[in-house]
Biopython code that builds the backbone (N, CA, C, O; Angstrom):
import numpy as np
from Bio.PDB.StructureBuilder import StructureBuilder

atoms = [
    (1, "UNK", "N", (-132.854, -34.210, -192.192)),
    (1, "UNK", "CA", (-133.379, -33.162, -191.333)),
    (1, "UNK", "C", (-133.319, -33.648, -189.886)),
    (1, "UNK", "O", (-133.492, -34.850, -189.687)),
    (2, "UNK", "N", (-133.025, -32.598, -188.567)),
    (2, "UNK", "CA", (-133.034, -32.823, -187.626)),
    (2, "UNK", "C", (-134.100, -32.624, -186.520)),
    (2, "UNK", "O", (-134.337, -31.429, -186.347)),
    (3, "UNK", "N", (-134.505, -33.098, -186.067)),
    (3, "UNK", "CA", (-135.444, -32.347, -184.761)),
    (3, "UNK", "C", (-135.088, -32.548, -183.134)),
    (3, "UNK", "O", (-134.331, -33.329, -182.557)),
    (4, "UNK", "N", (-135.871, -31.617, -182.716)),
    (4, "UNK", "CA", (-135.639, -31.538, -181.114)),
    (4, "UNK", "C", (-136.939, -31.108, -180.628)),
    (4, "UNK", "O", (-137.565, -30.080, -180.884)),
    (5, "UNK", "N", (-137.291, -32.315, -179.708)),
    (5, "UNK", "CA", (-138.485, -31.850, -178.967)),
    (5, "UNK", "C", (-137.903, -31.049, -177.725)),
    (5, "UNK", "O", (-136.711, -30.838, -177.500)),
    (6, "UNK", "N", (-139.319, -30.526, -176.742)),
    (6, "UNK", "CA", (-138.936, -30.186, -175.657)),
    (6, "UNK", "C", (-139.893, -30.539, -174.721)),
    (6, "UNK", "O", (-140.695, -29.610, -174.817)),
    (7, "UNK", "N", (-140.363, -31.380, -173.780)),
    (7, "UNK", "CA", (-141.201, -31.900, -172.906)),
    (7, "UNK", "C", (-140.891, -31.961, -172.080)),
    (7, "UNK", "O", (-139.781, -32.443, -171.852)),
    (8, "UNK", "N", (-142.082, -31.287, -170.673)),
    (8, "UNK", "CA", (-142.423, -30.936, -169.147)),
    (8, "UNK", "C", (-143.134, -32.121, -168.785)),
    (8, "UNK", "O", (-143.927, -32.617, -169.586)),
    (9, "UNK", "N", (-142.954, -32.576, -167.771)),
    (9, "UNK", "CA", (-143.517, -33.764, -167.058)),
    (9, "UNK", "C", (-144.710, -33.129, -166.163)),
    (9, "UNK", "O", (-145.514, -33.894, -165.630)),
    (10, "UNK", "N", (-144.809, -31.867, -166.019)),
    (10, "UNK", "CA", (-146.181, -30.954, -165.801)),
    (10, "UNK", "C", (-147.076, -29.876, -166.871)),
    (10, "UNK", "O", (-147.593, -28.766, -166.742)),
    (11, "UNK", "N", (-146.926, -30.959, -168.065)),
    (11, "UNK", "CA", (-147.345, -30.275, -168.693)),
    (11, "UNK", "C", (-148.432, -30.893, -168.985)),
    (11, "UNK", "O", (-148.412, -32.052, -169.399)),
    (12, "UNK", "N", (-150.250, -29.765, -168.696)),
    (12, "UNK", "CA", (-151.159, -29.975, -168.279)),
    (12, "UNK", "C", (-152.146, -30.649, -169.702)),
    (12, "UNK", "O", (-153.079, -31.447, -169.611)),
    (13, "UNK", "N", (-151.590, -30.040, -170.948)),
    (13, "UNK", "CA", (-152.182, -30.210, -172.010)),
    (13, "UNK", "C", (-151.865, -31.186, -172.905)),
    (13, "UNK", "O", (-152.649, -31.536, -173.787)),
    (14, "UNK", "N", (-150.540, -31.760, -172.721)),
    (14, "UNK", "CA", (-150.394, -33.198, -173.398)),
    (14, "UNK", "C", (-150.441, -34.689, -172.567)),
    (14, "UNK", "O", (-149.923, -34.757, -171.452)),
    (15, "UNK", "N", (-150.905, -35.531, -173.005)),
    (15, "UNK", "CA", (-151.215, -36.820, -171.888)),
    (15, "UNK", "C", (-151.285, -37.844, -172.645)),
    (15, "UNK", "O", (-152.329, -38.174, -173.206)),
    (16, "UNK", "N", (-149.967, -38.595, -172.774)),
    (16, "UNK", "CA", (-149.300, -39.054, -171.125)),
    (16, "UNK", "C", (-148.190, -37.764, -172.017)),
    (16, "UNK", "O", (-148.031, -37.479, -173.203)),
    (17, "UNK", "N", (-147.742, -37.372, -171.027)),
    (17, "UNK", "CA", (-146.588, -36.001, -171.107)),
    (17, "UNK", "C", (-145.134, -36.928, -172.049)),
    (17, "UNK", "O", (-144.347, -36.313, -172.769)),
    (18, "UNK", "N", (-145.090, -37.863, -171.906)),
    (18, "UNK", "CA", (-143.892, -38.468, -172.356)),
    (18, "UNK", "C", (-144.297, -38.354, -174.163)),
    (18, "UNK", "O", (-143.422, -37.851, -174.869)),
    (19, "UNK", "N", (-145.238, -38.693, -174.652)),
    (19, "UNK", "CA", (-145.839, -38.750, -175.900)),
    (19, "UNK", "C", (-145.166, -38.194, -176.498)),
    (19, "UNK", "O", (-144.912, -38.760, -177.562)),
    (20, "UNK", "N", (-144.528, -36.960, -176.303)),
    (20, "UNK", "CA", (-144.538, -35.717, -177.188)),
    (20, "UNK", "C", (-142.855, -36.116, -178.234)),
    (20, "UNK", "O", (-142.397, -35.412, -179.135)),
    (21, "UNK", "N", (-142.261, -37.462, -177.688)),
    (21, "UNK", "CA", (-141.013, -37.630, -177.820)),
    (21, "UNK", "C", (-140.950, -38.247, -179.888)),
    (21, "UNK", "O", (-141.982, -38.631, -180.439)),
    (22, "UNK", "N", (-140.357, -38.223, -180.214)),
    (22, "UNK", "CA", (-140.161, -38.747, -181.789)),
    (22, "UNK", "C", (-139.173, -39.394, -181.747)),
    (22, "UNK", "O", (-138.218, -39.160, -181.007)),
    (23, "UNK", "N", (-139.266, -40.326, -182.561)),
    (23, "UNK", "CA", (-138.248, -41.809, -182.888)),
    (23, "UNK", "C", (-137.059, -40.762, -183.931)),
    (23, "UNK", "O", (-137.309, -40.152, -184.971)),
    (24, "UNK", "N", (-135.850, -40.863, -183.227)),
    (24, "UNK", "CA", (-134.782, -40.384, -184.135)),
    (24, "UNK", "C", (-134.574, -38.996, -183.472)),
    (24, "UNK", "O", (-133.479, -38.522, -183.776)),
    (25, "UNK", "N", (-135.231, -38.301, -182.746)),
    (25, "UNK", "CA", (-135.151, -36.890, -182.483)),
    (25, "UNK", "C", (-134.167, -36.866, -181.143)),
    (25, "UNK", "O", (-133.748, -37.893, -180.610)),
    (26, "UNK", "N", (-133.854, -35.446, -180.667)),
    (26, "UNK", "CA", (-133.602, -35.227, -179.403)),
    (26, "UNK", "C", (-134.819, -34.876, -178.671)),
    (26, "UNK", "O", (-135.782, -34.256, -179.121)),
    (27, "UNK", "N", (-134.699, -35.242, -177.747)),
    (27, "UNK", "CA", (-136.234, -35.169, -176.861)),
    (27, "UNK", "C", (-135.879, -34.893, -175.762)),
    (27, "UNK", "O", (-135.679, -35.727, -174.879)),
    (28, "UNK", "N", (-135.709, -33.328, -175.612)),
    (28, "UNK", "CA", (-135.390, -33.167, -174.420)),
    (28, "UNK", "C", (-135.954, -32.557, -172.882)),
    (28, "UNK", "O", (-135.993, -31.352, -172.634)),
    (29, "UNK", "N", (-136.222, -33.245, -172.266)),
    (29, "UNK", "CA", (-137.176, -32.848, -170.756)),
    (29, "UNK", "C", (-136.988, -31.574, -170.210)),
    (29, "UNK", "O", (-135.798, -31.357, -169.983)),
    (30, "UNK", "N", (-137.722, -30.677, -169.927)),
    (30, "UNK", "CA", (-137.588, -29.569, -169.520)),
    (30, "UNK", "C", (-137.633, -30.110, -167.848)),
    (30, "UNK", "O", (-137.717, -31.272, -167.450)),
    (31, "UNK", "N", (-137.535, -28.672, -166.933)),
    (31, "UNK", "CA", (-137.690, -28.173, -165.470)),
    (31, "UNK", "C", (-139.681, -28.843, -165.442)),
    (31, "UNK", "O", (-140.165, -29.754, -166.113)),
    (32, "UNK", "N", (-140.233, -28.115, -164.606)),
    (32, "UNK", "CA", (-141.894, -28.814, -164.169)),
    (32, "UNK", "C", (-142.427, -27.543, -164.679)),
    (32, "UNK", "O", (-142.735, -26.634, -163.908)),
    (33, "UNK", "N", (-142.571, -27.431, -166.223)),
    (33, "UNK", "CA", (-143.288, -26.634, -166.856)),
    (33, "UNK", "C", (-144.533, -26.415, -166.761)),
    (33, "UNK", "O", (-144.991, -26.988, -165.772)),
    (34, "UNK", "N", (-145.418, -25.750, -167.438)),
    (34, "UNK", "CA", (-146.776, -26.274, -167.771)),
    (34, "UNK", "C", (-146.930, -25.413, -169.007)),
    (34, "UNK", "O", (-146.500, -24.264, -169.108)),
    (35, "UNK", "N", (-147.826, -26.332, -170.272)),
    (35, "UNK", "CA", (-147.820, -25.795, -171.314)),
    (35, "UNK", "C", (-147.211, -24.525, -172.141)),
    (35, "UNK", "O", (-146.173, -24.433, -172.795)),
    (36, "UNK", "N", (-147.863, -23.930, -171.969)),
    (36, "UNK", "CA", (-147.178, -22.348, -172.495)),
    (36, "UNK", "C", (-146.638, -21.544, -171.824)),
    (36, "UNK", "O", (-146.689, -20.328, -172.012)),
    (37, "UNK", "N", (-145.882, -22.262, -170.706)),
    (37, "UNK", "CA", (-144.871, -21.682, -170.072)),
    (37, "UNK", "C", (-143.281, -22.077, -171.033)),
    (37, "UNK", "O", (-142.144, -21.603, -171.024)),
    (38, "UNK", "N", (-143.985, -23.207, -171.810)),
    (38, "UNK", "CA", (-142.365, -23.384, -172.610)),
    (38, "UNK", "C", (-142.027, -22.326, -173.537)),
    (38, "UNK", "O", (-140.916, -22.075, -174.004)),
    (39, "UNK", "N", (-143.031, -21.790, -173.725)),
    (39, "UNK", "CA", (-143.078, -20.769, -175.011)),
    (39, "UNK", "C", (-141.764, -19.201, -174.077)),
    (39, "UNK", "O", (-141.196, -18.299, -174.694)),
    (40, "UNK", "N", (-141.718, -19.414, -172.820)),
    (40, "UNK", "CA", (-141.428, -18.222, -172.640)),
    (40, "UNK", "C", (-140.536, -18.302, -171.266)),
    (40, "UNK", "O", (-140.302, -17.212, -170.744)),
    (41, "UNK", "N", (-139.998, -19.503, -170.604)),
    (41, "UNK", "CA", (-138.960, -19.838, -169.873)),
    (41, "UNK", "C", (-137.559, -19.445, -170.680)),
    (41, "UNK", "O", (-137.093, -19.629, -171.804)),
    (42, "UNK", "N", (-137.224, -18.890, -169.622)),
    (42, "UNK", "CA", (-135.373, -18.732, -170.574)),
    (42, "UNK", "C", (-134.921, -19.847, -170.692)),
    (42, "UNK", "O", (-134.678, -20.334, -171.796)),
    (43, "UNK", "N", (-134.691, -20.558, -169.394)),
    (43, "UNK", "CA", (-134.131, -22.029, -169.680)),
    (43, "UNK", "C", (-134.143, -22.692, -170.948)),
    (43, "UNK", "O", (-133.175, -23.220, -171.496)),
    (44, "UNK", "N", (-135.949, -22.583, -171.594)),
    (44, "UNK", "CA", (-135.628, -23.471, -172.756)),
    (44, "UNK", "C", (-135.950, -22.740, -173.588)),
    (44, "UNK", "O", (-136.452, -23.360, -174.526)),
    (45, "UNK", "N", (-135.911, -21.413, -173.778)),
    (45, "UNK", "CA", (-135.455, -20.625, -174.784)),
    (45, "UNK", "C", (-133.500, -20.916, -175.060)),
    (45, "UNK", "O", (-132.857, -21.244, -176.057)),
    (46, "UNK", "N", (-133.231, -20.696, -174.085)),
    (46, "UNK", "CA", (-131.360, -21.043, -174.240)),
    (46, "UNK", "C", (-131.080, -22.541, -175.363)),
    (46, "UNK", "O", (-130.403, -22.792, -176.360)),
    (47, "UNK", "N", (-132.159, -23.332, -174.380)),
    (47, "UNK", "CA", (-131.767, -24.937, -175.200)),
    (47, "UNK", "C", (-132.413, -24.801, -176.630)),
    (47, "UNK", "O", (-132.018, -25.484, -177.575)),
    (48, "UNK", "N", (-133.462, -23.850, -176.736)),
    (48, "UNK", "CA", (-133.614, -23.788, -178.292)),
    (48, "UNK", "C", (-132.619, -23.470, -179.428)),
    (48, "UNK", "O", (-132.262, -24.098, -180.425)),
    (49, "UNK", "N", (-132.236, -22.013, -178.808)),
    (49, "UNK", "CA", (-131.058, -21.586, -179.347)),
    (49, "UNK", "C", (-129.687, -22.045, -179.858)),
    (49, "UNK", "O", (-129.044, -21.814, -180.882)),
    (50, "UNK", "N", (-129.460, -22.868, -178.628)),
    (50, "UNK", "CA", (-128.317, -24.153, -178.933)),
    (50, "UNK", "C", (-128.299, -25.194, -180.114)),
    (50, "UNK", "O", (-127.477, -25.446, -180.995)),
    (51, "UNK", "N", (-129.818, -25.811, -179.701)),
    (51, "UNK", "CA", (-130.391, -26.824, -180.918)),
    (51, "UNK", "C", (-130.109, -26.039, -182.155)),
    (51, "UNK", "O", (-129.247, -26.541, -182.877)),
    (52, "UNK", "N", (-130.586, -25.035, -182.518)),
    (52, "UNK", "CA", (-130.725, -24.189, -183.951)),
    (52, "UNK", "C", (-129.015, -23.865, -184.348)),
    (52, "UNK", "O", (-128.646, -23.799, -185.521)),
    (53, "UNK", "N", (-128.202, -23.706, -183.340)),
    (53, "UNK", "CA", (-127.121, -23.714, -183.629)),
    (53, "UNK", "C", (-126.030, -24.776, -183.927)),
    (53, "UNK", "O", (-124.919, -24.666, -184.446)),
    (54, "UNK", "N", (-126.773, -25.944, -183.383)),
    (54, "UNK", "CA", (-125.747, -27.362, -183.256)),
    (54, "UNK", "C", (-125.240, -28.197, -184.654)),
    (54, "UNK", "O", (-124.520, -29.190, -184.553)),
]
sb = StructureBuilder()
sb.init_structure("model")
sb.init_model(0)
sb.init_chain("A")
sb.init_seg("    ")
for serial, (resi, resn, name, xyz) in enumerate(atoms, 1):
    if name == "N":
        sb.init_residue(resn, " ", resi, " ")
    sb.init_atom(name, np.array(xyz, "f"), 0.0, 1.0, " ", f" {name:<3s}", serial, name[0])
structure = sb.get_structure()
């Protein structure tokens, strides 16, 4: 099985913001998000899409 994170370096609700990364995964840094703004940026709606397709 594969995974892909997605982590904001302004993101207000996880600390330290880097945490969110997994051993083996893609972990990939967003723009200067903040929490549940990831839920609804196109940007990483696009990179989701990609991941699910790769």
């Amino acid at each position: 099985m594969r995974y892909t994170t997605f982590w904001s370096a302004c993101d207000e609700q996880i600390a330290p913001t880097g945490s969110t990364g997994l051993a083996g995964a893609v972990n990939l840094q967003t723009d200067c998000l903040k929490h549940n703004a990831l839920l609804t940026d196109p940007a990483v709606q696009a990179r989701v899409r990609a991941a699910l397709t790769a």
